[in-house]
C-alpha positions in Angstrom: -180.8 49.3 51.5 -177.0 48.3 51.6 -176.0 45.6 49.6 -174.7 42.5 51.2 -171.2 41.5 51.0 -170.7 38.2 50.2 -172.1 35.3 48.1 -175.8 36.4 48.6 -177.5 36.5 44.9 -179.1 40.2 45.1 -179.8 40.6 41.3 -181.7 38.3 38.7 -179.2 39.3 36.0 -176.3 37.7 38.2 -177.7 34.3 37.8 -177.2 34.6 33.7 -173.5 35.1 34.2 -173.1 32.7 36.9 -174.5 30.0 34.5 -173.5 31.9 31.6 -171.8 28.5 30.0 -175.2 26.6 30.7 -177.6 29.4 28.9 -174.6 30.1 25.9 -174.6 26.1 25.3 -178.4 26.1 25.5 -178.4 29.0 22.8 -176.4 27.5 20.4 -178.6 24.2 20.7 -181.5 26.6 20.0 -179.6 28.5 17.2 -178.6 24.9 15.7 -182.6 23.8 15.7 -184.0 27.2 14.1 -181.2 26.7 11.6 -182.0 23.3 10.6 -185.3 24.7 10.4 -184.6 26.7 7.9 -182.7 24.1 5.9 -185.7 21.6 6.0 -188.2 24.7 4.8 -186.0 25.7 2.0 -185.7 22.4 1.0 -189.2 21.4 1.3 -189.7 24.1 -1.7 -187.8 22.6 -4.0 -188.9 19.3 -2.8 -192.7 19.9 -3.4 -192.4 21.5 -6.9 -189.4 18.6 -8.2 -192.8 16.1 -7.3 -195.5 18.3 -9.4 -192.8 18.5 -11.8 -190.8 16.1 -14.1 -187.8 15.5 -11.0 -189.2 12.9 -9.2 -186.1 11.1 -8.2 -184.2 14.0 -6.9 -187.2 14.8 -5.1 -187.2 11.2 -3.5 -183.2 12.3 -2.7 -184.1 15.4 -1.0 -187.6 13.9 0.8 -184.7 11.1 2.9 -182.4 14.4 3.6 -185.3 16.1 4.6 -186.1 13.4 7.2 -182.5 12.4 8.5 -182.9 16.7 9.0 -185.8 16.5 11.5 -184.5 13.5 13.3 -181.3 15.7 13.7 -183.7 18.1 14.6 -185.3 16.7 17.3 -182.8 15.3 19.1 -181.0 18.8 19.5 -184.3 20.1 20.5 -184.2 17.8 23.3 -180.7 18.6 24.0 -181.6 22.4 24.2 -184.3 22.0 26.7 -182.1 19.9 29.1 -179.4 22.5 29.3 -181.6 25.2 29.7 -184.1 23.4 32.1 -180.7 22.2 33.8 -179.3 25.8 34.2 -182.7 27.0 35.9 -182.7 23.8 38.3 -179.0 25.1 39.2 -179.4 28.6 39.6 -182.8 27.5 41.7 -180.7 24.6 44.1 -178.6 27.6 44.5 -180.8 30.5 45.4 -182.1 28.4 47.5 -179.0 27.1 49.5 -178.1 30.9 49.9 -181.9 31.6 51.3 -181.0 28.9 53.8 -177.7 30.3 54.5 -178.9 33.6 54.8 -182.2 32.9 56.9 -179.4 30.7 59.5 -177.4 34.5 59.5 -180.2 36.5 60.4 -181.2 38.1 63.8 -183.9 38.6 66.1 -185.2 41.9 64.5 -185.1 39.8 61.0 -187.4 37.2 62.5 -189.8 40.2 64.1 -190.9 41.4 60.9 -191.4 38.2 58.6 -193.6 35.6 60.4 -192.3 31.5 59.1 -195.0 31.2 57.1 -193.8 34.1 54.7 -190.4 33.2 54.5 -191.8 29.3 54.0 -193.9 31.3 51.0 -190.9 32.8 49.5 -188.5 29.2 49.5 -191.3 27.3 47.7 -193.6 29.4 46.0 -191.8 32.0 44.9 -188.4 29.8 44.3 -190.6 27.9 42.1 -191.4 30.8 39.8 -187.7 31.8 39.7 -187.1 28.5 38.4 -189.8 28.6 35.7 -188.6 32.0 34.7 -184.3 30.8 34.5 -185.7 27.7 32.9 -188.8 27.4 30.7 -189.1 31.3 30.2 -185.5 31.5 29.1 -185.5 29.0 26.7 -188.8 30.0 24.6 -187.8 33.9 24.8 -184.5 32.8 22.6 -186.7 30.3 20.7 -189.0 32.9 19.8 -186.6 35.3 18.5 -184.7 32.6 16.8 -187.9 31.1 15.2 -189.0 34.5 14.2 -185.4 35.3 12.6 -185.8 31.8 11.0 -189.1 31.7 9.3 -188.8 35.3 8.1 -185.7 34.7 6.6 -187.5 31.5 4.7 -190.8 33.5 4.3 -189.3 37.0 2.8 -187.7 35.5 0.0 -190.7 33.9 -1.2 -192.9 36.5 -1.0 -192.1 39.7 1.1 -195.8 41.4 0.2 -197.1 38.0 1.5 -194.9 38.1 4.4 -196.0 41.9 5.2 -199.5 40.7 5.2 -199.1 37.6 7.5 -197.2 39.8 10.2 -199.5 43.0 9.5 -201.3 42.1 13.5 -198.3 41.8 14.9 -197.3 46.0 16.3 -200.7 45.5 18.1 -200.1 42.4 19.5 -196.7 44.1 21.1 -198.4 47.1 22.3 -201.1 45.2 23.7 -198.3 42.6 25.2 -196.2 46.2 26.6 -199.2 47.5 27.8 -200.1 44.6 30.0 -196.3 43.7 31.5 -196.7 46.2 34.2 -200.0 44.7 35.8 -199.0 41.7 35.6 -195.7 42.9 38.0 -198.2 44.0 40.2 -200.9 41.7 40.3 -198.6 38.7 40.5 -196.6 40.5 43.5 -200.0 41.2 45.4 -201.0 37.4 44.4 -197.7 36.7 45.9 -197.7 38.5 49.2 -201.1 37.2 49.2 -200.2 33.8 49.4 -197.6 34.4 52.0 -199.9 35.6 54.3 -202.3 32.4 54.0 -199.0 30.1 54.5 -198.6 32.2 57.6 -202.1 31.9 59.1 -202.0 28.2 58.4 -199.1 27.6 60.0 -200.0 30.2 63.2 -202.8 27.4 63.1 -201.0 24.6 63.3 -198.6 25.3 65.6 -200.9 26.9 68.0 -204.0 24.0 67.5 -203.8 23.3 71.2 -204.5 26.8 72.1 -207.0 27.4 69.5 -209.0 23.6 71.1 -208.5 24.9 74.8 -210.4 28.2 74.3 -213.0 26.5 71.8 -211.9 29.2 69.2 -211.9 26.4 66.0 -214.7 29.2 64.5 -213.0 31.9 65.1 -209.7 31.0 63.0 -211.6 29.4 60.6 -213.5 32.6 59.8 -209.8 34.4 60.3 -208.5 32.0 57.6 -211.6 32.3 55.0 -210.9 36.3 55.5 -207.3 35.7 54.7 -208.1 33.0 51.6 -210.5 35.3 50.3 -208.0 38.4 49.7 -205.4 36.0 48.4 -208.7 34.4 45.9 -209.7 38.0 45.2 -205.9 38.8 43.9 -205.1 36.0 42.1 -208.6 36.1 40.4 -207.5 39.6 39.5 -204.3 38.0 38.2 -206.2 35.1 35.9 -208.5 37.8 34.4 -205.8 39.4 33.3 -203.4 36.4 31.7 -207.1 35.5 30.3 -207.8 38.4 28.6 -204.2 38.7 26.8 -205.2 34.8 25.7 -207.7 35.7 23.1 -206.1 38.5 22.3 -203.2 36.3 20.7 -205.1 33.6 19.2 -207.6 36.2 17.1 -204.1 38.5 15.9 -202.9 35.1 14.9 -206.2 33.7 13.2 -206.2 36.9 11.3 -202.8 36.5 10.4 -203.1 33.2 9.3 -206.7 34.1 7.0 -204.5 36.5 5.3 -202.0 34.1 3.9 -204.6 31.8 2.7 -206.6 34.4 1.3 -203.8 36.6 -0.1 -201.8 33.5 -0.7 -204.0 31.6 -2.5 -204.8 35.1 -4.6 -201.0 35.1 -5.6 -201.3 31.1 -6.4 -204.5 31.6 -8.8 -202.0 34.7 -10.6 -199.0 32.6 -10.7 -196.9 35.0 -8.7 -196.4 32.1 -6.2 -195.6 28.1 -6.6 -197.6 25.4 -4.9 -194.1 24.6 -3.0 -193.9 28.0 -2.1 -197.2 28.4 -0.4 -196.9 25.1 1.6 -193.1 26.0 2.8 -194.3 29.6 3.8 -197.3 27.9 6.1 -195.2 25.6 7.4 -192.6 28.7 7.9 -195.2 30.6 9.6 -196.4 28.0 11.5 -193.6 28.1 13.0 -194.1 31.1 14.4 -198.2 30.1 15.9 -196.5 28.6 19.2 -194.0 31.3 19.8 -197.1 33.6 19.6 -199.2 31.9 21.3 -197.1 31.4 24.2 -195.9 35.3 24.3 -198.5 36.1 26.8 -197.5 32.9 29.1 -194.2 33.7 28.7 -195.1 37.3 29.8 -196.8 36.2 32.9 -194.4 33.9 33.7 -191.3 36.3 33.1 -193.1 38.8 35.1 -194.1 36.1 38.1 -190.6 35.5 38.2 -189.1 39.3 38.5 -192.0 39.6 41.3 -190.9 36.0 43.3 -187.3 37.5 43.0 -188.3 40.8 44.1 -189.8 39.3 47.5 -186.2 36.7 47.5 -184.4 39.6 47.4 -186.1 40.9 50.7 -184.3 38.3 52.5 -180.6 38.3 50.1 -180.3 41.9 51.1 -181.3 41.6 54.8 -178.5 42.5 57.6 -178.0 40.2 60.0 -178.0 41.5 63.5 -174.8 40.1 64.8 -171.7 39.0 62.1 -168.1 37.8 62.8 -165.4 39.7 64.3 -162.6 40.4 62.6 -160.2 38.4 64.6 -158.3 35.5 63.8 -159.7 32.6 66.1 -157.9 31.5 69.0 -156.0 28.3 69.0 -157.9 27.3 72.3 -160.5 29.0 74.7 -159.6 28.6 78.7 -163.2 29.8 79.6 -162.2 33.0 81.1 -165.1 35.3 80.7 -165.4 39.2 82.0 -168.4 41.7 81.5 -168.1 45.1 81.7 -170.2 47.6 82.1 -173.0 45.7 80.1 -175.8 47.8 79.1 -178.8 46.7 76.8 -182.5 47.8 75.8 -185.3 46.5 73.4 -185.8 49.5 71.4 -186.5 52.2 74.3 -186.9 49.3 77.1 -184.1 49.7 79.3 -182.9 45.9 80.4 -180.0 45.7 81.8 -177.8 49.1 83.2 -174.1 48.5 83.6 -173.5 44.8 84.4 -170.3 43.8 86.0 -169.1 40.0 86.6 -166.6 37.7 85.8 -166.6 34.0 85.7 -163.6 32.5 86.0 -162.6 28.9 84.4 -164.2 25.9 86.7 -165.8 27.9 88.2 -169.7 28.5 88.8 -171.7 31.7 88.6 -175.5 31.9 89.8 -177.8 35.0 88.0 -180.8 35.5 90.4 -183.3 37.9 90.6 -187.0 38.4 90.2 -189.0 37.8 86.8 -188.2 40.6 84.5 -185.1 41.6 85.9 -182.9 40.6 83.1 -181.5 37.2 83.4 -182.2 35.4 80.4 -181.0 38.4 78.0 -177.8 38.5 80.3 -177.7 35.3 78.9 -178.3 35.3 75.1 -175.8 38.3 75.2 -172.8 36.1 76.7 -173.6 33.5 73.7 -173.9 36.6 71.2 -177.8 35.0 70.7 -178.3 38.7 70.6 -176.7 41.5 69.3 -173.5 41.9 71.7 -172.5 45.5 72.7 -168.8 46.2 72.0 -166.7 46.8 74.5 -168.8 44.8 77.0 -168.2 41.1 77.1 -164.9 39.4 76.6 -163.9 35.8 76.1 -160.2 35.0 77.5 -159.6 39.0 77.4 -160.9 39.5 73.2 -164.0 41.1 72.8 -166.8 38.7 71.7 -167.4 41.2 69.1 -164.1 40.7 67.4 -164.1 37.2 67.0 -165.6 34.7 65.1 -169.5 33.9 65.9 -168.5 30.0 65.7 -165.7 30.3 68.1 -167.9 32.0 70.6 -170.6 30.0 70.0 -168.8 26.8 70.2 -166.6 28.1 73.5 -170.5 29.1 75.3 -173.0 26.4 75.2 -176.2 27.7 76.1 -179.6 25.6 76.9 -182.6 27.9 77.1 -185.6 27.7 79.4 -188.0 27.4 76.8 -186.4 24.3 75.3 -187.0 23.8 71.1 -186.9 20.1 70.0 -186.9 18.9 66.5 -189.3 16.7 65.0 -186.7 13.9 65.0 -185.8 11.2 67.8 -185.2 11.6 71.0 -181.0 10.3 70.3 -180.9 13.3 67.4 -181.9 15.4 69.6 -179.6 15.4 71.7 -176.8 14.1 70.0 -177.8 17.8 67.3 -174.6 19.3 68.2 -172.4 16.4 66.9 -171.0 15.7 63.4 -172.5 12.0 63.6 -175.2 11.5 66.2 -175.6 7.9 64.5 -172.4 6.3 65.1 -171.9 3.6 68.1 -169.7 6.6 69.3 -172.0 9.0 69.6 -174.9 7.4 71.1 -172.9 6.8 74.0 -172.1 10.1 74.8 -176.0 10.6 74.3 -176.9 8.1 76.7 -174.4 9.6 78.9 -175.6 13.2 78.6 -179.5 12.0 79.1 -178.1 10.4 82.3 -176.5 13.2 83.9 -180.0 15.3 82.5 -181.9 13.1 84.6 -184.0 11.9 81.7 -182.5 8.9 80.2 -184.7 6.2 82.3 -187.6 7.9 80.9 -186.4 8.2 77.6 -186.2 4.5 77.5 -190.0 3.8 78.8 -191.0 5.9 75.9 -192.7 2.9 72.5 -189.0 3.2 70.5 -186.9 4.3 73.4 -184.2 6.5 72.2 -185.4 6.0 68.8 -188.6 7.3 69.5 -190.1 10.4 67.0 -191.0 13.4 70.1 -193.0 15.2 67.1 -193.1 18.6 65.9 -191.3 20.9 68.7 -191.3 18.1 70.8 -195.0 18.0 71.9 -194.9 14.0 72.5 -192.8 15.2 75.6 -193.8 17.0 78.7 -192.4 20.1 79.5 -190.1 19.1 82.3 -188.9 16.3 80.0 -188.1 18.5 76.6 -186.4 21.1 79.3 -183.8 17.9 80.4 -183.5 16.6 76.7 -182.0 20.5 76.1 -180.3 20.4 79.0 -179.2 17.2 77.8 -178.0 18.6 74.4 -176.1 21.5 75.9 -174.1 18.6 78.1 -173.1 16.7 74.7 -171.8 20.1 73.0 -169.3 19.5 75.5 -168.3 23.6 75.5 -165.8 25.6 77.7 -168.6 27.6 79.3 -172.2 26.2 79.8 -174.8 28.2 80.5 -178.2 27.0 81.5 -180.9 29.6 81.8 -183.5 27.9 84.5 -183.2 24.4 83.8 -184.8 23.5 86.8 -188.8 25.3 86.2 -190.3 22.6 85.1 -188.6 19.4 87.5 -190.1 17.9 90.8 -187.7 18.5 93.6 -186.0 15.0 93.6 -185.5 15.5 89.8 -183.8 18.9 90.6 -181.2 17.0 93.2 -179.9 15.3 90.1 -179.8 17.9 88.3 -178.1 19.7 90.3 -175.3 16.9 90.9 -174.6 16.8 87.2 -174.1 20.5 87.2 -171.7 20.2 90.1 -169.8 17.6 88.0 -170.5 19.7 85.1 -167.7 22.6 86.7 -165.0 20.1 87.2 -164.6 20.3 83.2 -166.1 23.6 82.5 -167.4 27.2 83.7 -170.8 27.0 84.8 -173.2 30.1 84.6 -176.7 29.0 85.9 -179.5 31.0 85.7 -182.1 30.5 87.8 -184.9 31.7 90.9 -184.1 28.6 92.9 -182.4 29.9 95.9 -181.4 25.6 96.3 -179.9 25.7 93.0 -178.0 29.6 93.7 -176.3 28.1 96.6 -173.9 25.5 95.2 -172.6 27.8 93.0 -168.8 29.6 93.9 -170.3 33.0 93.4 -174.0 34.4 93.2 -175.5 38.0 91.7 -178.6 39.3 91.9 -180.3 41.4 89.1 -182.7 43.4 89.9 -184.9 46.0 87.0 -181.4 45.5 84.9 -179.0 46.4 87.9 -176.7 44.2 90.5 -178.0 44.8 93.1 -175.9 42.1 95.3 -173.4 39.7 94.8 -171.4 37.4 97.2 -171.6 33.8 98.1 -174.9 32.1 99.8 -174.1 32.6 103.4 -172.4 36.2 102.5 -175.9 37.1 100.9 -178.3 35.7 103.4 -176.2 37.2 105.8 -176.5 40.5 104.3 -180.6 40.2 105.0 -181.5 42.1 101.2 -183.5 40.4 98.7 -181.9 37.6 98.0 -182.5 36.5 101.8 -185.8 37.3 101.6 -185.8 35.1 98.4 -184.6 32.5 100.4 -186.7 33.0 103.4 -189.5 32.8 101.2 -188.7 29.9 99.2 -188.0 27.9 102.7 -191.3 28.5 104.1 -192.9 27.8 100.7 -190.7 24.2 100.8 -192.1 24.1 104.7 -195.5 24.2 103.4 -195.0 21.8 100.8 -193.6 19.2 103.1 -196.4 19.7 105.6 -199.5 19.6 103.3 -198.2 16.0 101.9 -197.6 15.0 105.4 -201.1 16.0 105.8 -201.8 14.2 102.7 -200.3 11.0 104.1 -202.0 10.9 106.9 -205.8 11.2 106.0 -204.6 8.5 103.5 -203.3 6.0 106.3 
């Protein structure tokens, strides 16, 4: 896979260098501890045996040096751990700006393959564990060497056949340690993709719950979900066992460690080969060394956790985005002049649309028509590059979309979708998403205004906090019709050069649709208009209508040209006037049994 150009982090190592001041400060703070370490242990020595001995007053002197030392001491231990804690909280507020970024740049295809609850895995979980690993697992790797460099350079001096002794268990605690590194990649990477795939059922759950109620299938996912939490139980059981096991395995190599120097220790003491100050400053020495040791196999788990959560990161650093910006400067303004050519487009072998031709010229209005499945609504993610844009096929004021910037398109076509998204935010935020300050007295004007010509603004304000009022997650506090009118609303507010609205009228009663329909008419006297739509009432006030048919144009001209012309958009027509015929005689009928 081709590496991304950019800022995108692709490799662990990268975030060393990037916060290489951080991590240096941190190990000279480390370096600075170890060494006063050694100080305090040397001294201690000399310390201890001036006490047995006849220097009591210099041992008095270097008992206050020894403790102005560890105060020293343990304020640049603290100092240590909040660079090197600081760095990983960096590099982590980092990673994860670029996996927010990046996840904003990706495409359709992107979005096919990882479900939201994976990619919500990887930004908390598994940023987590890269944090733990640039942080914690940093800072006691360095410690450990520098401890171990420390005591044995206290330790050899003293007694180096004692010292060979002590650290005799050590070889097979690191071919133990080497042996285990590589399950622990894998396990933790299963445990990992595990847990990804229990974030996504839960939050296929949750966004679905009023499916799952309707067909009484609350069972059936929770047996779906105990299948799912059981494989992620089984793997990270797998995991535990293993980072249990390694557990004992350090503490017994270091009780045995630690018999030795008592017992071969206290041998040299009894002989005289070894002082009593000697003895106690090698303990403390290698005591030094007990946490280190005992934290290798965490440190191990955690350091491998943290390759494995990069790993699955990385998935989404090195992804290619489906559509990128053109190489073209962008324009100093955008008239709204917009021309396909030739348009063709398939989903993998599904043919959708076959050479398109229209233009749309500025102020003006353009209706798409044509039965369900014909191709209108990827006509119109194409225009608004929502999808990947063939070159040489759609053209904004004469440049190829391709060749410009994806903001300058996106902010020249505004485009409200049928199947309108909210946000779990207000009913004003909403609506006022595309501007730089949807809270200022400004701004909720031009939201008011917008919800008016949407045809939603007096219900808006019969909702408990009016405009203020929380619609909840994807707007489910709302009814259809109203969340389609609060996007429509929020494509009006963008205030672009072209608008187009891809059936904003499916889910309106037909006296909500003749407003609608008035604020698009007094939508073209600022800007293009492409409306797409199978209301043959809606088709007709436009300048210009085509009609799509498996992919194709199969006719374009105005209303009376195309009725006149007796194909299928008159029989659309014909059929949606009979259907209105019915309509208004069944609630005549309905009026009357009432009366």
């Amino acid at each position: 896979m081709s590496e991304p150009s950019g800022r995108f982090p692709t490799r662990l190592g990268a975030q060393f260098v990037r916060h290489g001041p951080r991590y240096a400060l941190g190990v000279v703070l480390l370096a600075a501890y170890q060494a006063s370490q050694y100080w305090f242990d040397t001294r201690l020595r000399s310390a201890i045996n001036d006490a047995l001995g006849p220097h009591h007053s210099r041992a008095v002197m270097l008992g206050l040096g020894l403790i102005v030392v560890m105060l020293g001491a343990a304020v640049v231990r603290v100092l240590s751990r909040v660079v090197v804690f600081n760095a990983g909280r960096d590099a982590e507020y980092e990673l994860r700006a670029a996996f927010d970024e990046k996840l904003l740049a990706l495409g359709p295809s992107f979005y096919r393959r990882m479900s939201t609850g994976e990619i919500m895995s990887r930004v908390t979980n598994d940023l987590a564990q890269v944090r733990l690993l640039l942080g914690f697992g940093v800072l006691n790797v360095i410690n450990t060497v520098f401890a171990l460099v420390s005591a044995l350079a206290v330790t050899i001096p003293i007694s180096g056949r004692l010292t060979l002794a002590a650290l005799a268990p050590l070889p097979l605690l690191l071919l133990v340690s080497r042996r285990l590194s590589h399950e622990f990649y894998t396990r933790t990477r299963d445990a990992q993709a595990a847990i990804g795939k229990m974030s996504a059922r839960v939050q296929t759950s949750i966004a679905g719950v009023r499916v799952i109620r309707s067909f009484s299938l609350e069972e059936a996912e929770l047996k779906a979900f105990d299948r799912t939490n059981d494989a992620y139980l089984e793997r990270s059981l797998a995991l535990a066992r293993l980072r249990g096991s390694l557990g004992p395995i350090m503490q017994i190599t270091i009780a045995v460690g630690i018999l030795v120097v008592f017992w071969y220790g206290g041998l040299l003491v009894l002989r005289h080969e070894l002082d009593a100050g000697g003895f106690l400053t090698f303990n403390r020495a290698l005591s030094r060394l007990t946490w280190p040791l005992l934290s290798l196999g965490f440190v191990l788990g955690l350091v491998q956790r943290g390759r494995a959560a990069y790993d699955r990161l990385r998935d989404v650093y090195v992804a290619e985005p489906d559509i990128v910006d053109g190489p073209a400067p962008a324009p100093r303004a955008i008239s709204g002049h917009l021309e396909v050519r030739n348009l063709t487009f398939a989903y993998g072998t599904n043919q959708v649309l076959r050479g398109v031709d229209l233009t749309l010229e500025p102020g003006r209005s353009l209706a798409i028509v044509g039965r369900t499945g014909s191709g209108k609504s990827t006509l119109a993610v194409l225009l608004a590059r929502l999808q990947p844009t063939p070159r040489g096929c759609v053209f904004l004021d004469g440049t190829d979309v391709c060749d410009l910037p994806l903001a300058v398109v996106r902010g020249a076509v505004g485009y409200a979708q049928q199947s309108a998204f909210l946000f779990s935010t207000t009913a004003a935020r909403n609506i006022g998403f595309p501007l730089d300050d949807p809270d200022s007295p400004e701004s909720f004007e031009r939201i008011k205004h917008a919800a008016a010509e949407a045809r939603v603004h007096d219900e808006i304000t019969s909702l408990p906090d009016g405009y203020d009022t929380v619609v909840g997650e994807r707007g489910v506090q709302l009814s259809g019709g109203q969340k389609q009118r609060v996007a429509l609303a929020m494509a009006f507010v963008s205030d672009p050069r072209i608008l187009i609205l891809d059936d904003p009228l499916s889910a309106v009663d037909a006296r909500t649709e003749r407003g609608i329909l008035e604020a698009i008419d007094r939508q073209r006297a600022q800007r293009s208009v492409l409306l797409v739509t199978h209301r043959v009432a809606a088709a007709a006030r436009c300048d210009h209508i085509v009609v799509l048919d498996a992919g194709r144009i199969l006719e374009q001209g105005t209303h009376a040209e195309l009725c006149a012309r007796g194909g299928l958009y008159a029989a659309f027509a014909e059929e949606q006037r009979i259907e209105h015929e019915l309509e208004e005689l069944g609630r005549s009928d309905a009026e009357v049994q009432v009366a």
